[in-house]
N, CA and C of each residue as an Amber inpcrd file, in Angstrom:
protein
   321
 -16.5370000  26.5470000  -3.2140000 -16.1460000  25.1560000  -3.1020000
 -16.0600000  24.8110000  -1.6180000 -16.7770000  23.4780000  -1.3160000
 -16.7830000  23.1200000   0.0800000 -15.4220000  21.8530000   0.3780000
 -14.7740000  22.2300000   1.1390000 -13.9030000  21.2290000   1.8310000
 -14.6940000  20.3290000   2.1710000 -14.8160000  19.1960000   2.4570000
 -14.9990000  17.9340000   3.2350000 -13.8240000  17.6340000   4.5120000
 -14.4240000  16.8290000   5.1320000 -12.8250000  16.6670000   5.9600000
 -13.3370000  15.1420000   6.1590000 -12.2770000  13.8990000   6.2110000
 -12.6440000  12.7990000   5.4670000 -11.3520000  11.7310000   6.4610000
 -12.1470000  11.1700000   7.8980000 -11.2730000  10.4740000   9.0210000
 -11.9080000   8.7610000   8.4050000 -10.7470000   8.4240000   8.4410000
 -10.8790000   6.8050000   8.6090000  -9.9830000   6.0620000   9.2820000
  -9.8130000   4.8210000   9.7950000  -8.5440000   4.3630000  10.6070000
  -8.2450000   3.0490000  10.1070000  -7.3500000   2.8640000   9.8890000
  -6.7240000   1.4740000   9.5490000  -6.2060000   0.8170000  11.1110000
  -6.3950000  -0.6900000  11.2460000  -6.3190000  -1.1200000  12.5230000
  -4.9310000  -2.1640000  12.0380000  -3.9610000  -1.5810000  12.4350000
  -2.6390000  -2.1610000  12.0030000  -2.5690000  -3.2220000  12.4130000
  -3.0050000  -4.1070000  13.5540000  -3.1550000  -5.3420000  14.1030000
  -3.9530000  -6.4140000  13.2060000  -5.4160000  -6.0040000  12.5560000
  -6.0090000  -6.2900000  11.8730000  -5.4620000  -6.8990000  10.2270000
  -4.8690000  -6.0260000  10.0280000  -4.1730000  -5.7260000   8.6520000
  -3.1450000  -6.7610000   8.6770000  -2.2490000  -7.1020000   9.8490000
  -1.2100000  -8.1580000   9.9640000  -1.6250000  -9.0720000   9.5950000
  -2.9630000  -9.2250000  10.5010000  -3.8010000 -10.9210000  10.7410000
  -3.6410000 -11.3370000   9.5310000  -4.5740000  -9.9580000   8.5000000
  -4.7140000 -10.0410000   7.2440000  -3.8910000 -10.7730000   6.0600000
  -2.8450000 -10.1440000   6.6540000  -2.0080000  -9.8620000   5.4490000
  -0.9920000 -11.5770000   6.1030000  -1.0270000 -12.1550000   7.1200000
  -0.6190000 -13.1580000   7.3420000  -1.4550000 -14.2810000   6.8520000
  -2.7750000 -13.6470000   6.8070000  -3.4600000 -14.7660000   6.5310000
  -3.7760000 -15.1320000   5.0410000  -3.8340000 -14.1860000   4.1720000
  -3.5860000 -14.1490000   2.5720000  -2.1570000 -14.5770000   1.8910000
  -1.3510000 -14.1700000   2.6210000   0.4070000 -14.6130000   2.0550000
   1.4090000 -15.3790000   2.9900000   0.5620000 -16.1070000   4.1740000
   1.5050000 -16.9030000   4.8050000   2.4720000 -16.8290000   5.5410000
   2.3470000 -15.3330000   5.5940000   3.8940000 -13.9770000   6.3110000
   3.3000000 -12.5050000   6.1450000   4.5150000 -12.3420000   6.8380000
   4.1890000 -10.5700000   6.8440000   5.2980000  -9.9190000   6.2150000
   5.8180000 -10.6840000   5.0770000   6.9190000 -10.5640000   4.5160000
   6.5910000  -9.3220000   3.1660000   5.0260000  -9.1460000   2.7900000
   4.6580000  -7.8700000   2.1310000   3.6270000  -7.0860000   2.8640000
   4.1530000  -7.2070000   4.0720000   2.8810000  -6.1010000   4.8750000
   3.2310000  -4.6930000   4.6840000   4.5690000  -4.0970000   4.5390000
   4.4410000  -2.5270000   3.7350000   3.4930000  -1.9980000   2.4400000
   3.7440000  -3.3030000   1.8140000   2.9610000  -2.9950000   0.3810000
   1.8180000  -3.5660000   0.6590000   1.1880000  -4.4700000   1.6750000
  -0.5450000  -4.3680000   2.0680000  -0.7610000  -3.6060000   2.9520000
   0.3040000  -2.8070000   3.2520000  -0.5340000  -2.0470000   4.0720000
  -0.7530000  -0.4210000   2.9690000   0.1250000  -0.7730000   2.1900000
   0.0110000   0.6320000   0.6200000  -1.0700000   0.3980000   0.1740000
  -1.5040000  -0.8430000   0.1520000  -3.0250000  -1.3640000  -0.7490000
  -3.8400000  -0.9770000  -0.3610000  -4.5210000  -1.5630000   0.7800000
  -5.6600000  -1.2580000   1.8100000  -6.0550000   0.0420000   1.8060000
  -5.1010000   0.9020000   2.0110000  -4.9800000   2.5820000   2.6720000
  -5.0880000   3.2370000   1.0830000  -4.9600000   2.7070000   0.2680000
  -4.7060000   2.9470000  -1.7530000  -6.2550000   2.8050000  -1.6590000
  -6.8110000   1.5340000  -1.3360000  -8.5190000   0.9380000  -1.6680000
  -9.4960000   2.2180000  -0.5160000  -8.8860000   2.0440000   0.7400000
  -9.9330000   3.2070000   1.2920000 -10.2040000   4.5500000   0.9210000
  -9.0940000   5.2090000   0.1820000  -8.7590000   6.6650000  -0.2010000
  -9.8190000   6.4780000  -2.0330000  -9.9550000   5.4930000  -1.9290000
 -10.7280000   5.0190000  -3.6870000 -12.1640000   5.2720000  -3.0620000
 -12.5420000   4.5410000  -2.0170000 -13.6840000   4.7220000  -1.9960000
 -14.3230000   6.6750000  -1.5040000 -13.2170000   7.0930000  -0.7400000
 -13.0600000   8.5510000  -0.5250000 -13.1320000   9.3740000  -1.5420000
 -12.5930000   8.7700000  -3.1340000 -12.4220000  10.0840000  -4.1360000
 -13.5100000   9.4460000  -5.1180000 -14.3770000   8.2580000  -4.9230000
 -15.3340000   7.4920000  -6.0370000 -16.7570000   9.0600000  -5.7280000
 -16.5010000   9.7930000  -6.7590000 -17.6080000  10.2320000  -7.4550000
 -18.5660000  10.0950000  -7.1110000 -18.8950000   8.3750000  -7.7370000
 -20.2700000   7.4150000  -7.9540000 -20.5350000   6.8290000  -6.6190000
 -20.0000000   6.9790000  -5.8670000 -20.3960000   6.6850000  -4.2210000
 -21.2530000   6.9890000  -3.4570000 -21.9140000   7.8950000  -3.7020000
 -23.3030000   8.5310000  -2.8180000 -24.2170000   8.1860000  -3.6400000
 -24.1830000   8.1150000  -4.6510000 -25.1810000   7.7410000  -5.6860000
 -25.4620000   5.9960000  -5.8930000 -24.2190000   5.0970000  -6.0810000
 -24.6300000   3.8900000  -5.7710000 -24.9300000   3.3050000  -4.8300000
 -24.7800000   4.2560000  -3.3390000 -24.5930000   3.5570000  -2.0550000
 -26.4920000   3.8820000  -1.9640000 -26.7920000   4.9990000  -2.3740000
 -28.2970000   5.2270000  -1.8860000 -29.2690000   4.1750000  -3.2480000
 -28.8690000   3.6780000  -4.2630000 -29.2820000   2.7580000  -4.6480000
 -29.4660000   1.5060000  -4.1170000 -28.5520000   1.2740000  -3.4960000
 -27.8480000  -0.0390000  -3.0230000 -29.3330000  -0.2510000  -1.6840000
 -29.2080000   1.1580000  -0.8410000 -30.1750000   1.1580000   0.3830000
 -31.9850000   0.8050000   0.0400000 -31.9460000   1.3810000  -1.4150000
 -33.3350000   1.3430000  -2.0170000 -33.4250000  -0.2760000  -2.7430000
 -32.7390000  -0.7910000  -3.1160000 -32.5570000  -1.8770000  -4.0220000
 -31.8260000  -3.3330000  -3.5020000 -30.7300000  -3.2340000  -2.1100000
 -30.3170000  -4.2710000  -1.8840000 -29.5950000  -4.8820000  -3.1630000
 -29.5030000  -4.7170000  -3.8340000 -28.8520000  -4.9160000  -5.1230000
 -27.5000000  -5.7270000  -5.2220000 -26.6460000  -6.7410000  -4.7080000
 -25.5380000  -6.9170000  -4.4690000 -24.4330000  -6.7930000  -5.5410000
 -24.6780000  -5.9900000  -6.3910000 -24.3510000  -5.7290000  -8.0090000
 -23.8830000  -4.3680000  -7.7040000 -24.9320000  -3.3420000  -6.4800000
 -24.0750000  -2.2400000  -6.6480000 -22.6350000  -2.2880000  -5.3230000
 -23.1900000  -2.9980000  -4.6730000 -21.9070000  -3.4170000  -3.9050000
 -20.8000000  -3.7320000  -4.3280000 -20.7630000  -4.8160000  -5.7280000
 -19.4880000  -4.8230000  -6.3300000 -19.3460000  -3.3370000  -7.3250000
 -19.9960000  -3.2840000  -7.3610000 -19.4010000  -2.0730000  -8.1180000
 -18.8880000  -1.1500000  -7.3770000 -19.3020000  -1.1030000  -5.9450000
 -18.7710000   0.2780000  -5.3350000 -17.8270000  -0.0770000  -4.7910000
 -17.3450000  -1.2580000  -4.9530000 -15.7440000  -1.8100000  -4.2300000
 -14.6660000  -1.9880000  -5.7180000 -15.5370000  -2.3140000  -6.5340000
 -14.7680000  -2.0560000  -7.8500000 -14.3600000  -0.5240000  -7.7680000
 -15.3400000  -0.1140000  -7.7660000 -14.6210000   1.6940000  -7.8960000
 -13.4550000   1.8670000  -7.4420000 -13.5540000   1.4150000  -6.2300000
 -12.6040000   1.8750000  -5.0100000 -11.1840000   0.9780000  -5.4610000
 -11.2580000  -0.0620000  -6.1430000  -9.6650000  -0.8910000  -6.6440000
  -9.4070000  -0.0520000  -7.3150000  -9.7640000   0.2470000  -8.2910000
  -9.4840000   0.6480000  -9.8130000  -9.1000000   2.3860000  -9.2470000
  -9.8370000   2.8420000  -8.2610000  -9.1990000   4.1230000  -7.9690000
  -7.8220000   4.3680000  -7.2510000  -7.8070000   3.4340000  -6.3870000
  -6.5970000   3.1160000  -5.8740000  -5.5220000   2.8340000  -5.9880000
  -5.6460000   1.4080000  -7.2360000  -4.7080000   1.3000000  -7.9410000
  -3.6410000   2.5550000  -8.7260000  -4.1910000   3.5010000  -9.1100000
  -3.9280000   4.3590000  -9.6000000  -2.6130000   5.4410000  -8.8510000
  -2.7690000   5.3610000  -7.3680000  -2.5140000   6.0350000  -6.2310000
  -1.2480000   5.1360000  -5.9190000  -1.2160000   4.1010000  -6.2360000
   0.3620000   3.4100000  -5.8020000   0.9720000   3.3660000  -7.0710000
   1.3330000   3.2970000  -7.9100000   1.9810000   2.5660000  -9.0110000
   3.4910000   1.7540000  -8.6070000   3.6090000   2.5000000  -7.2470000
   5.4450000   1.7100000  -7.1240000   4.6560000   0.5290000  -6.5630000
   3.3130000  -0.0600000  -6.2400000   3.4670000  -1.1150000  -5.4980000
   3.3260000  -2.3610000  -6.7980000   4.1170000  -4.0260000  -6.6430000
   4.0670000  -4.3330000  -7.7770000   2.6150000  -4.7850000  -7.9560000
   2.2210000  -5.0910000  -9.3950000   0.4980000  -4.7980000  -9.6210000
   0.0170000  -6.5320000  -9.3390000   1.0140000  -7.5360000  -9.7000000
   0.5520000  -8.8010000  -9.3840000  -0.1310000  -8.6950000  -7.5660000
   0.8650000  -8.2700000  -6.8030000   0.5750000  -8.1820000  -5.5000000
  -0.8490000  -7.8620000  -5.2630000  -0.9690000  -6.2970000  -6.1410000
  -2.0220000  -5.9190000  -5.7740000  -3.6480000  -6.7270000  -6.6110000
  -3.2480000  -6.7740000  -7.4140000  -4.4940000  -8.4190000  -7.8040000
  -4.8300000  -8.8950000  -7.3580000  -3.5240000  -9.3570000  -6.7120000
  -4.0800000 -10.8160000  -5.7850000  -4.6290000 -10.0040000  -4.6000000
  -4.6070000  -9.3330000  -3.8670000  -5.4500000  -8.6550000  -3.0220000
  -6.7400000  -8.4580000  -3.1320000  -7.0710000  -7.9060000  -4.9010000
  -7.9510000  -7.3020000  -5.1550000  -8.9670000  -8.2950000  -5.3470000
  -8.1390000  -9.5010000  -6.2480000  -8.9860000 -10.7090000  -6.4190000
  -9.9530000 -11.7920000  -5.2260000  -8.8120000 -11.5520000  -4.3840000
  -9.4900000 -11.9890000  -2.6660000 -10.5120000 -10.8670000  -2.2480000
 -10.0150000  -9.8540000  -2.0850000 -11.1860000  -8.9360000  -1.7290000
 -13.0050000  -9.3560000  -2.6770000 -13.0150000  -9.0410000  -3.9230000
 -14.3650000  -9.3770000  -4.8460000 -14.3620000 -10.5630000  -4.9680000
 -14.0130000 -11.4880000  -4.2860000 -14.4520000 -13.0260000  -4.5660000
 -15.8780000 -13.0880000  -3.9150000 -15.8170000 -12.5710000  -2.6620000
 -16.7190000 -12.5920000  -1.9300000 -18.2680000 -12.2140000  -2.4830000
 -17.9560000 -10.9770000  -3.0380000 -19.1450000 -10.3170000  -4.0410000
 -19.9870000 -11.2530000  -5.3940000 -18.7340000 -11.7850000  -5.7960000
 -18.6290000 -12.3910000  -7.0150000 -19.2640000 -13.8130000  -6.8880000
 -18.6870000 -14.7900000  -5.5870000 -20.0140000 -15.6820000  -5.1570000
 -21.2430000 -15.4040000  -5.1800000 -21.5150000 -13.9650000  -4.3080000
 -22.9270000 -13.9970000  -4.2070000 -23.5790000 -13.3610000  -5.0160000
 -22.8650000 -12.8840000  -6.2710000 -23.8810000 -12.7960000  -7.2890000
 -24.1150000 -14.3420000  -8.1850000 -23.6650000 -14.7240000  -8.3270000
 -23.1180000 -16.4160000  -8.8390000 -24.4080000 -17.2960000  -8.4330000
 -25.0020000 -16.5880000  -6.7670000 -25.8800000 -17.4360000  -6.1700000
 -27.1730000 -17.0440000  -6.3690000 -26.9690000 -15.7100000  -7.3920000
 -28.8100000 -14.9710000  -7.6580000 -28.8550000 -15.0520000  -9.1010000
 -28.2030000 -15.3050000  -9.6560000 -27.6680000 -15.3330000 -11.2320000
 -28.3830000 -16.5570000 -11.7590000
């Protein structure tokens, strides 16, 4: 069995902007900052990640894009449970809107 070793950085400045700019305050930035760091560690343990991402490169596909950010909620989610789940929706829901337009626009 091979270890991986698996660096990413969260830009805490970034994440404020963020998280000021989705809820008006930084009055749940502990629990966006549980989310974010919950969603990156999803895309870290998604399985289906090397496999949809080299589709994605062959195909442009913007279908596997949501899916490979879907992975990554739905894995994540899993990884917080103390955070409350409306919170994290609404995160999740802002995050795939974006995706979700632009399939809307090839559809």
């Amino acid at each position: 069995m091979s270890l991986a070793r698996i660096l990413f950085f969260l830009y805490d400045k970034d994440i404020k902007i963020q998280c000021r700019h989705l809820f008006g305050s930084n009055e749940c930035l502990e629990s966006y900052q549980w989310i974010i760091l919950a969603h990156e560690l999803g895309h870290a343990l998604d399985e289906d990640l090397l496999s949809l991402s080299a589709k994605f490169d062959q195909t442009e596909d913007i279908w596997l894009l949501y899916q490979i950010e879907c992975n990554a909620w739905e894995i994540g989610e899993k990884l917080i449970p103390f955070i409350d789940s409306e919170l994290f929706s609404s995160v999740k829901d802002e995050s795939l809107a974006h995706y979700r337009k632009e399939m809307e626009k090839i559809s």
